[in-house]
C-alpha positions as CSV (number, residue, x, y, z in Angstrom):
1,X,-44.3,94.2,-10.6
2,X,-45.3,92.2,-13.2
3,X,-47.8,89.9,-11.3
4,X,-49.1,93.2,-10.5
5,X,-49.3,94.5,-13.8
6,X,-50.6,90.9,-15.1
7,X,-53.6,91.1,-12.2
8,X,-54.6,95.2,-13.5
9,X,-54.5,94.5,-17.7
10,X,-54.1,91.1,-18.6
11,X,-57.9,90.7,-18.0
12,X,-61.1,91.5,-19.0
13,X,-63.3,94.0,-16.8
14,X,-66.6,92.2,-17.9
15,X,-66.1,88.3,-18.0
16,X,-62.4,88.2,-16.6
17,X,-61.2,85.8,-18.9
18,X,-57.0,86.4,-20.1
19,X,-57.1,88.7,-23.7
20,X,-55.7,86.9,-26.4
21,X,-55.5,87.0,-30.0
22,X,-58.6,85.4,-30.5
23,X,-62.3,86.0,-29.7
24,X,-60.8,87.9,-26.3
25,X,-58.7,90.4,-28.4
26,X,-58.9,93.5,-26.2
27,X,-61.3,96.3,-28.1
28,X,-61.5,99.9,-27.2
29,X,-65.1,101.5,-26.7
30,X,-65.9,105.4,-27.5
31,X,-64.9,106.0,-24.2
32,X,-61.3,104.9,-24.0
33,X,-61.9,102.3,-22.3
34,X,-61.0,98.5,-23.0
35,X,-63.1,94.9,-23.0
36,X,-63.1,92.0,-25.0
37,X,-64.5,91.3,-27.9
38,X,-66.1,88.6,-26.8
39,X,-67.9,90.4,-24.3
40,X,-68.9,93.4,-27.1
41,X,-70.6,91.0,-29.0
42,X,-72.6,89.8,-25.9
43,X,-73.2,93.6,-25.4
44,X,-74.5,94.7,-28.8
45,X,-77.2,91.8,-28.6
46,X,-80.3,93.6,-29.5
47,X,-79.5,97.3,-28.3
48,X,-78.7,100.5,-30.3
49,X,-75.9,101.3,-27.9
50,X,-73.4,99.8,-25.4
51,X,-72.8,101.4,-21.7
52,X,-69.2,101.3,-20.6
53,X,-69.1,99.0,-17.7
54,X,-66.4,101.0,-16.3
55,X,-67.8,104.3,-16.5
56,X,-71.3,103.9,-18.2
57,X,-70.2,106.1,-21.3
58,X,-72.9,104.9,-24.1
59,X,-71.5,103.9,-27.2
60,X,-73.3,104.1,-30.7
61,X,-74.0,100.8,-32.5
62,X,-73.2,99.7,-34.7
63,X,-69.8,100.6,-34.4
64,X,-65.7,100.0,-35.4
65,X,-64.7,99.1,-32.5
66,X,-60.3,98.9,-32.6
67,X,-57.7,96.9,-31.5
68,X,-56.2,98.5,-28.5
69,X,-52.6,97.6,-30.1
70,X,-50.3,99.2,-26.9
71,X,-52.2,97.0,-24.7
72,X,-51.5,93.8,-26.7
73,X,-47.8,94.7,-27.2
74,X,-47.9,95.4,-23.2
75,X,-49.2,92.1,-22.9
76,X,-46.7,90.4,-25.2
77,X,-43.7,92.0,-23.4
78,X,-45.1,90.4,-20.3
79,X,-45.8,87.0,-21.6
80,X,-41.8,87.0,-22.9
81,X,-40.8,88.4,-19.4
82,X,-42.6,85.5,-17.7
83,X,-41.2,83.0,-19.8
84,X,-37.7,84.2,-19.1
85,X,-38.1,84.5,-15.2
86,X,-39.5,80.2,-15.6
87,X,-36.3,79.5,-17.2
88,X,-34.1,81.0,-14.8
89,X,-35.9,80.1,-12.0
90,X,-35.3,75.9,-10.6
91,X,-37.5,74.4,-8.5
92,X,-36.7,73.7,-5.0
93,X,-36.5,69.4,-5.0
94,X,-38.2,69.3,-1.3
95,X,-41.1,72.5,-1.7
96,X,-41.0,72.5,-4.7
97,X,-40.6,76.3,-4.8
98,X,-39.2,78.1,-7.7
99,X,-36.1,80.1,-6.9
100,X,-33.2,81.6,-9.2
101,X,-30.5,79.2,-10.0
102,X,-27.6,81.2,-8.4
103,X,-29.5,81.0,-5.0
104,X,-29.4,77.1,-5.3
105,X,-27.6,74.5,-3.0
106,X,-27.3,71.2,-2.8
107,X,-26.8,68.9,0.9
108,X,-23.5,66.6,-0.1
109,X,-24.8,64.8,3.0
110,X,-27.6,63.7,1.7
111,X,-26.2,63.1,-1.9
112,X,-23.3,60.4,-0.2
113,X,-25.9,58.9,1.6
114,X,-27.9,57.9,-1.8
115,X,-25.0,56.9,-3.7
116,X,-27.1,55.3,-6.5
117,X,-29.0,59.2,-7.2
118,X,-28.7,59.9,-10.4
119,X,-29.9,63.6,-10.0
120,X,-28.3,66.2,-8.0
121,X,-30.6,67.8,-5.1
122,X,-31.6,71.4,-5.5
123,X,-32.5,73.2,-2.4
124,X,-33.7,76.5,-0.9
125,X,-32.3,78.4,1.5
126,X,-35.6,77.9,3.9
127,X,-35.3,74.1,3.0
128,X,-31.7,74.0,4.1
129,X,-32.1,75.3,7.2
130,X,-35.4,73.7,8.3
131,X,-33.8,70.2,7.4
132,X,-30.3,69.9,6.5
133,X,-28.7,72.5,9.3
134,X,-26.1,69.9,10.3
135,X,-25.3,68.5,6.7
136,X,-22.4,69.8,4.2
137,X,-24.3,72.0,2.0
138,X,-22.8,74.1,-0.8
139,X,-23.5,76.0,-4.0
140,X,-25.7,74.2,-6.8
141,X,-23.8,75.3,-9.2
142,X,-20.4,74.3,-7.3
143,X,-21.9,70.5,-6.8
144,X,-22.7,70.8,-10.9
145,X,-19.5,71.4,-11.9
146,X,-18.1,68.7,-9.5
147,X,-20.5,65.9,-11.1
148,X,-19.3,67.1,-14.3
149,X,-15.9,67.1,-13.7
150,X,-16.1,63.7,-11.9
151,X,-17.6,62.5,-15.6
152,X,-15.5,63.9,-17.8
153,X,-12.6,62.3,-16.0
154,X,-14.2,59.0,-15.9
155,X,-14.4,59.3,-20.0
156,X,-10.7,60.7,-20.4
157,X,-10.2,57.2,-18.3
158,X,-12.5,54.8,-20.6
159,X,-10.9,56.8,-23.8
160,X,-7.6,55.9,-22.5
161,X,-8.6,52.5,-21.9
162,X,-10.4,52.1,-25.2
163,X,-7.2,53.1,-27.2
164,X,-4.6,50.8,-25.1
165,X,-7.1,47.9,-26.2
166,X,-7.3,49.3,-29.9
167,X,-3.6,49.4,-29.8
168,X,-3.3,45.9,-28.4
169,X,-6.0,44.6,-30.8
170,X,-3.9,46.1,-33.7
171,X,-0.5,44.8,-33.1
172,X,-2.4,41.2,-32.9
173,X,-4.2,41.5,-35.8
174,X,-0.8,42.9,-37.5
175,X,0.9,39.7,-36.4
176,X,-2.5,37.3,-37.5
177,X,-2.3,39.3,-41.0
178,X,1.1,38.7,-41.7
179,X,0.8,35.1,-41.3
180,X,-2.4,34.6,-43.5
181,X,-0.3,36.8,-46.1
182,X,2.4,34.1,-45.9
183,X,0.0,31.6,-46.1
184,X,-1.5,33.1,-48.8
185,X,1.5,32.8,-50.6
186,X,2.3,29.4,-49.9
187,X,-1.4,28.4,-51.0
188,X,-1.0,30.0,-54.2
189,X,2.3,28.3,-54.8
190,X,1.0,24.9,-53.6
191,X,-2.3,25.6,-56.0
192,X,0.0,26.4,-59.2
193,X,1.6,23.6,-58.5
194,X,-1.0,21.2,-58.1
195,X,-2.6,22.0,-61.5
196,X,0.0,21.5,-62.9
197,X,0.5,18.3,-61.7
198,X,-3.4,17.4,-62.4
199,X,-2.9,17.9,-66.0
200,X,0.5,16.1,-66.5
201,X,-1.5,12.9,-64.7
202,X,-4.7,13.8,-66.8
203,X,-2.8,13.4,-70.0
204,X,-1.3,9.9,-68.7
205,X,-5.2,8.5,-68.8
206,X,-4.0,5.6,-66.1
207,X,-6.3,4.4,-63.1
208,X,-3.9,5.5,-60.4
209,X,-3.5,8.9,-61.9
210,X,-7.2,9.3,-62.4
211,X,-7.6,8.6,-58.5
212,X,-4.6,11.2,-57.8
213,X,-5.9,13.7,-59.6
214,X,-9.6,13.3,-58.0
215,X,-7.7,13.7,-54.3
216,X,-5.8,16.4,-55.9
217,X,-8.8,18.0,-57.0
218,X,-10.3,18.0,-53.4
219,X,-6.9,19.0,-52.5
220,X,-7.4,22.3,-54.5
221,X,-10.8,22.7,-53.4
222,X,-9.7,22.8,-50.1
223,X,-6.5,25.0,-51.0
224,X,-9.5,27.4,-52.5
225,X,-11.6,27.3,-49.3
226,X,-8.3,28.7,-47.7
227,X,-8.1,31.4,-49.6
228,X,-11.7,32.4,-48.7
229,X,-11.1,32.0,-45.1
230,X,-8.1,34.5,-45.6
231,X,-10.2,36.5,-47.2
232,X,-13.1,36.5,-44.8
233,X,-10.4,37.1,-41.7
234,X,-9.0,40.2,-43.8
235,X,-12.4,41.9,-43.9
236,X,-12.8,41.2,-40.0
237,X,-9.8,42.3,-39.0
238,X,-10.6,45.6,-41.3
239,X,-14.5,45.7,-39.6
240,X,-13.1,45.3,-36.0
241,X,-10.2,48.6,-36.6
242,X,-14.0,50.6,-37.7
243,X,-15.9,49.6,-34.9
244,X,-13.2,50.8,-32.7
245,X,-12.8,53.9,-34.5
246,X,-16.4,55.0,-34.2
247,X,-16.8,54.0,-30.7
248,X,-13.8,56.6,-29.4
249,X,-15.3,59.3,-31.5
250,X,-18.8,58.7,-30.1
251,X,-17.1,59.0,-27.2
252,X,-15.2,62.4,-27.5
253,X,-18.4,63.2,-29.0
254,X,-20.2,63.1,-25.3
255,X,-17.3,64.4,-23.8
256,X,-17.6,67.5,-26.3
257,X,-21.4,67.4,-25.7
258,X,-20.8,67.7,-21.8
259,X,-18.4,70.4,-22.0
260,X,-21.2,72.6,-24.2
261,X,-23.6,71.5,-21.2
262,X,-21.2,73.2,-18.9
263,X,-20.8,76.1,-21.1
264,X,-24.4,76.9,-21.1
265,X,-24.8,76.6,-17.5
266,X,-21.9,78.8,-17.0
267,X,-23.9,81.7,-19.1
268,X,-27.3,80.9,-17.5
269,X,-25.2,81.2,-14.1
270,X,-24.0,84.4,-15.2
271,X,-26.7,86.4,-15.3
272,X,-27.9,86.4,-11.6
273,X,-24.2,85.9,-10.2
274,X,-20.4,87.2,-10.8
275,X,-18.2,84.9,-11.7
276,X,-18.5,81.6,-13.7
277,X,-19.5,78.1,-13.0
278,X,-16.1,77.1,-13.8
279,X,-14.6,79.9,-11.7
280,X,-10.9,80.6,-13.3
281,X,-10.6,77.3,-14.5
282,X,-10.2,75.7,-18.1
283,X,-9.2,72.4,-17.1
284,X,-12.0,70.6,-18.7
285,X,-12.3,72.5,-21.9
286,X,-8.2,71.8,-22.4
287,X,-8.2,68.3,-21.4
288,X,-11.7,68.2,-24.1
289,X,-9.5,69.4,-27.0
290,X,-6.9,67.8,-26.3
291,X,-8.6,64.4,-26.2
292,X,-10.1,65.7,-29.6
293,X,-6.9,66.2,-31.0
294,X,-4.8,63.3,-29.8
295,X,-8.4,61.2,-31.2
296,X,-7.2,62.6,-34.5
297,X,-3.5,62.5,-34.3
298,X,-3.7,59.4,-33.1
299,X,-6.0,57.3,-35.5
300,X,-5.7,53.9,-35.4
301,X,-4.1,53.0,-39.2
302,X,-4.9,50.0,-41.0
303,X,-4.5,49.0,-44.6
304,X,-7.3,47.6,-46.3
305,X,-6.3,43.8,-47.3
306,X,-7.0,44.8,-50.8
307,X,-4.2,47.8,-50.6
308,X,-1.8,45.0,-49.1
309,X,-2.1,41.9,-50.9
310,X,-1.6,42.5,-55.2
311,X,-3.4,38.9,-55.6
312,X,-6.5,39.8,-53.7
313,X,-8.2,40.5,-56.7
314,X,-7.6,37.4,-58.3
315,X,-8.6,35.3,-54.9
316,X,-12.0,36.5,-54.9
């Protein structure tokens, strides 16, 4: 109907060009009838009147000639109407024809053969029986939600993965932070102590205590340099717990992502079909919300060295 209707009104009488809101804007002559206003000017060249080409009724120049408004609303209504049929429509992946998405299939034959296809075949009903008559063929929208399904699992897998590493990660760098506390501790002891041993040997003034106190002084150099280096390993340890902390929320971030893919799918679905993509299922959406829950409940926690240690201030 509406290739019908777009072949009858959507056109000029006279040049046959598409009206538009331009130079084309369809204009209505004495008569009733409509042309464009292109082709009025073209008319009006050099005459006192214009003859309908339609039914040769003269028109008086000059002349107000109007914008035939119901035909340009007609028109609109048409352009939104093909616009919606292009989105629900999917092209056929072997003729390339354009049919409606709940009439899709897909060949599972064909997909298992090409293990290493990255997009899912589309096919027509004409297309599946001309060439894939003895192959496993099912719904498009069936194969969809497979794929998806298969990817969300594969990320529930890598999140799991990701957090028994954090976990292990953690309890090391616990362990590795407790020590350089304890060594930090030590060092700070060891550093009080040597100072004051450097001035008790400064005030002597001998040559024996002068060379102590310049190997004590490289002593305490070096006790300083430990105090960076347990300083520097602090912020590490603090920089690696981050880094792990924004890679499993960019990952439930996809996995969120996915599911509003499937979502929007299942309401384009919809609308030529009953039923749902996902059928009566919510596995995916659950096991979704539940891996963005447990990503919150279970946070990886890690004091800052700065919260943990009272002297960090005074070893920077």
């Amino acid at each position: 109907m509406a290739s019908f209707l777009d072949e009858t009104i959507s056109y000029c009488t006279v040049c046959l060009d598409a009206f538009d809101e331009g130079k084309r804007t369809p204009r209505m002559l004495f008569c009733g009838h409509t042309v464009c206003g292109a082709c009025i000017d073209d008319l009006a060249v050099g005459r006192k009147t214009i003859a309908c080409p339609i039914c040769r009724a003269e028109t008086l120049l000059p002349a107000d000639f109007p914008k035939n408004f119901e035909l340009t609303d007609t028109l609109s209504k048409l352009s939104f109407e093909r616009r919606k049929m292009a989105v629900d429509k999917k092209q056929c992946s072997e003729c390339e024809t354009l049919i409606s998405f709940a009439k899709l299939r897909h060949c599972l034959t064909c997909s298992a053969a090409d293990a290493n296809a990255d997009v899912l075949n589309q096919l027509c009903a004409d297309c599946c029986l001309d060439h894939h008559m003895t192959h496993e063929v099912l719904k498009f929208s069936d194969a969809l939600q497979k794929r998806c399904s298969t990817a969300v699992e594969s990320g529930q897998v890598y999140v799991a993965s990701l957090r028994h590493e954090a976990l292990n990660l953690t309890a090391k760098s616990d362990s590795i932070r407790s020590l350089l506390r304890a060594l930090n501790q030590i060092t700070k002891t060891q550093k009080r102590k040597l100072s004051e041993l450097v001035n008790t040997m400064k005030g002597s003034g001998s040559e024996d205590d002068i060379s102590t106190v310049a190997n004590l002084d490289a002593l305490q150099q070096f006790s300083t340099s430990g105090l960076m280096l347990y300083t520097k390993a602090s912020n590490s340890f603090a920089h690696i717990h981050t880094v792990l902390e924004k890679c499993e929320t960019e990952l439930v971030s996809v996995l969120q992502s996915v599911r509003k893919e499937l979502n929007q799918t299942d309401e384009d679905s919809d609308g030529t079909e009953n039923g749902s993509l996902f059928g009566g299922s919510n596995t995916e959406s659950a096991v979704l919300d539940s891996t963005a829950v447990d990503a919150e409940d279970d946070e990886l926690q890690h004091d800052d060295p700065r919260d943990n240690d009272e002297d960090y201030g005074r070893i920077r």
